[in-house]
N, C-alpha and C positions, 0 to 999 in steps of 0.2 A: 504493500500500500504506500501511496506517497504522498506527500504533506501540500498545505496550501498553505503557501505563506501571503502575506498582501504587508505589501512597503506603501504608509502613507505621510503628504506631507502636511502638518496639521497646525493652524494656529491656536494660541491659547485659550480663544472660546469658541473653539473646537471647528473649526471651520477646515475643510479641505477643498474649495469647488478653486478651480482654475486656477491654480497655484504658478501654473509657468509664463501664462502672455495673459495679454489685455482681452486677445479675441477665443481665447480658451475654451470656454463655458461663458456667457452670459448671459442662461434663464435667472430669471427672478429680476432681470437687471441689475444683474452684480457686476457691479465696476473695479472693482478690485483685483484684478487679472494681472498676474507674474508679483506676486507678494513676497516670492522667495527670493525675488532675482537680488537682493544685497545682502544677501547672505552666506552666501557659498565659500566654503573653504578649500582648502587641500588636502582636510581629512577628510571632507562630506564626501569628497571625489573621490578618495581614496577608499570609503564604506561602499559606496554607491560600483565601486569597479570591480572590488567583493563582490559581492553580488550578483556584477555579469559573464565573471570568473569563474561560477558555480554551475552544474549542470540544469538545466531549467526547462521550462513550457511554460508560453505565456497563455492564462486565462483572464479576459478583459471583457469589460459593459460592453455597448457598443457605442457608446461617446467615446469613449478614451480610446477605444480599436478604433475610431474612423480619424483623430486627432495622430496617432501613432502611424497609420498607415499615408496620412497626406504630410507627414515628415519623415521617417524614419529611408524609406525606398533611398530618397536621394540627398538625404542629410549629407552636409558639405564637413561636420565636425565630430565629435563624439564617434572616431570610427571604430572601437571597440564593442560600443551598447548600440550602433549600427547594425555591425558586419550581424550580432549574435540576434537580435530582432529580427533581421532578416531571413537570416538560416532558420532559426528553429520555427517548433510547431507554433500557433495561435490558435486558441478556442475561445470564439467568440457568441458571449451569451446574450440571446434576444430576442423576445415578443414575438416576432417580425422575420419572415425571412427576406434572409439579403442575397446581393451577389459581391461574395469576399471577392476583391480583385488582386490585396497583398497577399502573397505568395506563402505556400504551404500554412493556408488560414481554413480551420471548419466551423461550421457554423453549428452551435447548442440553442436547440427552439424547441417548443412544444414543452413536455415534463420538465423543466430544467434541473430540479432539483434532485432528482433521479437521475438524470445523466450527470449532475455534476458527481453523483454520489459513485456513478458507476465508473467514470475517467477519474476517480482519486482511487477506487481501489485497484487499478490496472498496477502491471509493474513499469518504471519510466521516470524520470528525472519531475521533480517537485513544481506543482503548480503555480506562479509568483503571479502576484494583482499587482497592476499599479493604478493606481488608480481608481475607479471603475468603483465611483460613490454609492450607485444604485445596487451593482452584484453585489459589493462589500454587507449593504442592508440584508440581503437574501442569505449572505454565508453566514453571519452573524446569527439571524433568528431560524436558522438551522444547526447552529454548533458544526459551523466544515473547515472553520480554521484556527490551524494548528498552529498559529505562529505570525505575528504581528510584529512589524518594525514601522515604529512611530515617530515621525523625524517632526520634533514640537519647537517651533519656530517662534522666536517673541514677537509676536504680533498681535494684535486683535483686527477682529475684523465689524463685526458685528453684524452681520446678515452673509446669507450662503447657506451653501447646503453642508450639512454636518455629519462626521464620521460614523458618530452616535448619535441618532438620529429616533424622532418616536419609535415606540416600539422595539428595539433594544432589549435582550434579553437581559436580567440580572445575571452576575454571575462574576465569580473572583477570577484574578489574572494572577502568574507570576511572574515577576521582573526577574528576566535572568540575563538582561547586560543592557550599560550605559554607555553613550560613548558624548563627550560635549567640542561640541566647535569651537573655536574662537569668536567667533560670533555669535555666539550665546545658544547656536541649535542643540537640543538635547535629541540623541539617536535613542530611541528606550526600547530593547525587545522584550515581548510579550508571550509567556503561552497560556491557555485555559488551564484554570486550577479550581473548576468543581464548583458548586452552587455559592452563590453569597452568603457569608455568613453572618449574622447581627447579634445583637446583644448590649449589654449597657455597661457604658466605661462607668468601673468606679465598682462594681459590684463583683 
C-alpha cells in the first residue's frame, strides 16, 4: 500500500487558495494571489527538491492539474520539478470528464473515493497533492492521508479558501518534524494520531 502525502502552502488564518500569482485562483474574488512570493529561501528550495528527489505520482483537483499542466510542459526554470512533473504519472480527480492533454495524465470520475481508495492500495511510488484545496477537503473527511507537510507562512490573509475548511473531521495529529526558514516559514510535518482527545486542564 502507498501513502498520500499532500505538501500545502498555508497562511496563519489558514488560508491556502492561490499562493503562487495574482491570476492563480481568483473565485471569491480573492486578490491576494502569489502571497508566498517574498518569502522563499534556500532551505525552502532545498525541502521542496526533497521532495522531487523522492519517488512519487502526482494526484491533483482539477484547478491545480489545469494551473500545472498550462506551466509545467514548457517551464523555462525549475528544470528539476519540471523534467519529474513531466515524466511521471498524474491522476486527476473530477466531477466532470475531461480530455487530459498533459502527458501520461488519467482521469479519477464517477466513485472517487473508491478509486482513490483502490490507487492507494496498489503497489507504486507514494501519492503527493499539491495543492488541490477541494480533493484535500475529500481526503481529509475520509481519513486517506497519511502525511501532511504544512509550509505556515507569516501572513494573514483574511478571506480565501481554507485548508480546514467546514466540515473537517476532529481528530489528533502528530508533529514529527520542523524545519524554519529565514524568513520566518515554519515546514511542520504531520501524521494522523487517532480521534481527538478532550478533557479538563487542571483536573
Amino acid at each position: 500500500m502507498r501513502k498520500i502525502i499532500t505538501t500545502t502552502f498555508l497562511s496563519l488564518d489558514g488560508v491556502m487558495q492561490a499562493p503562487g500569482g495574482p491570476e492563480e485562483d481568483t473565485v471569491g474574488g480573492f486578490k491576494y494571489g502569489g502571497w508566498t512570493f517574498s518569502y522563499w529561501d534556500e532551505m525552502m528550495g532545498g525541502v521542496m527538491g526533497g521532495f522531487i528527489d523522492l519517488p512519487f505520482e502526482l494526484l491533483l483537483g482539477r484547478k491545480t492539474y489545469d494551473i500545472f499542466a498550462g506551466y509545467w510542459p514548457d517551464a523555462k526554470d525549475d528544470f528539476q520539478i519540471k523534467e519529474k512533473f513531466n515524466a511521471n504519472k498524474k491522476y486527476v480527480v473530477s466531477h466532470n470528464k475531461l480530455e487530459l492533454a498533459w502527458n501520461n495524465s488519467e482521469l479519477i470520475t464517477g466513485d472517487v473515493v473508491k478509486k482513490i481508495q483502490d490507487l492507494k492500495s496498489q503497489d507504486g511510488p507514494d501519492l503527493w497533492v499539491h495543492g488541490s484545496g477541494n480533493l484535500i477537503q475529500t481526503l481529509l473527511a475520509e481519513q486517506l492521508i497519511d502525511r501532511m507537510h504544512v509550509w505556515l507562512f507569516p501572513v494573514t490573509i483574511g478571506q480565501g479558501k481554507r485548508l480546514f475548511a467546514e466540515g473537517t473531521l476532529a481528530q489528533g495529529l502528530k508533529l514529527v518534524e520542523t524545519k524554519t526558514a529565514s524568513t520566518g516559514v515554519i515546514i511542520a510535518t504531520y501524521e494522523p494520531a487517532g480521534e481527538l482527545k478532550t478533557g479538563t486542564i487542571g483536573s
